[in-house]
C-alpha positions, 0 to 999 in steps of 0.5 A: 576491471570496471574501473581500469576500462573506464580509466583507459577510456577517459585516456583515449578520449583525452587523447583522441582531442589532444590530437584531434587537428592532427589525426589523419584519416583511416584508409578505406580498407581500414575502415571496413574491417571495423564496419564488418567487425561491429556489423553483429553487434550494431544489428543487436543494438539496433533491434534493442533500440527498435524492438518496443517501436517495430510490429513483430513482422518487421525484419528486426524484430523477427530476423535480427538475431539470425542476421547478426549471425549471418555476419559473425564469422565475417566480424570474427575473421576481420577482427585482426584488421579491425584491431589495426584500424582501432588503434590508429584511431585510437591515436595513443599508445596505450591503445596497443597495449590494451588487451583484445578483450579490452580493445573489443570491449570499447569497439562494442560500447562506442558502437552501442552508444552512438546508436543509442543516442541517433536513433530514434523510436521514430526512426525505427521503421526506417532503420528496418527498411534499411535492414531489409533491403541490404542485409541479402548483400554480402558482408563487404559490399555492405561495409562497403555501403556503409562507408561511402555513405560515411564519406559522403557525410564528411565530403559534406562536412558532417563529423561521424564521430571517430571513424574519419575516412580517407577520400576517395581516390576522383579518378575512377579507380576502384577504391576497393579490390575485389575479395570473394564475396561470402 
């Protein structure tokens, strides 16, 4: 099984820079339904990277586990537009024939991997604050943070791995339709 995941791994990343001139970005929706999928997992990644660099008062530390919680049901419930949105990225046929397990298993490794290798100890308390002060948000609007916080990075031509996000629209429509905030 190891084997098979590393093999499709190499084939989508071969893919993913064959294709890389040619991608095209992935709509804001899109894009969210991945942020709110990996939100459990990026806040346990982030409290594992963290831990040892925290004092055990801080939000991480004490209240990481009930916050990656908090947004499970949500990550659960957006799992079948994320699966859409991995694929496109992803850029290769193979991609749709992976199974879900397969395809959440490389979502959670991508996710792991690239804040594991971003943050550091340093970094840590700041990440904390971070977390303190929009885990109370509810689940879309901090996908929604997260997001546009990725599009300013790419408007100023700073690549955040795979997730290219569409721009957004300049004339003052709202770029996401109000959901029910849970």
């Amino acid at each position: 099984i190891v084997r098979s995941f590393v093999i499709v791994a190499c084939l989508m990343a071969n893919a993913n820079a064959a294709h890389a001139q040619a991608r095209s970005c992935l709509p804001r929706g899109d894009a969210m339904s991945l942020v709110i999928y990996a939100l459990p997992g990026l806040v346990t990644t982030m409290r594992q990277k963290c831990l040892s660099a925290l004092p055990a008062t801080s939000t991480l530390s004490q209240a990481g586990p009930l916050i990656a919680a908090r947004y499970q049901p949500d990550s659960d419930a957006a799992w079948p537009e994320a699966k859409t949105a991995f694929i496109k990225i992803a850029q290769t046929p193979v991609a749709g024939l992976l199974s879900d397990s397969v395809r959440k298993a490389l979502i959670r490794s991508t996710i792991e991997q690239s804040v594991s290798s971003q943050i550091k100890p340093a970094d840590c308390p700041h990440v904390d604050q971070i977390i303190n002060d929009l885990h109370p948000l509810p689940t879309r609007n901090l996908a929604s943070v997260v997001i546009s916080f990725v599009q300013i990075s790419e408007t100023r031509g700073k690549r955040n791995g795979q997730l290219n996000v569409c721009a957004a629209p300049s004339n003052g429509t709202p770029v996401v339709s109000p959901a029910p905030n849970r």
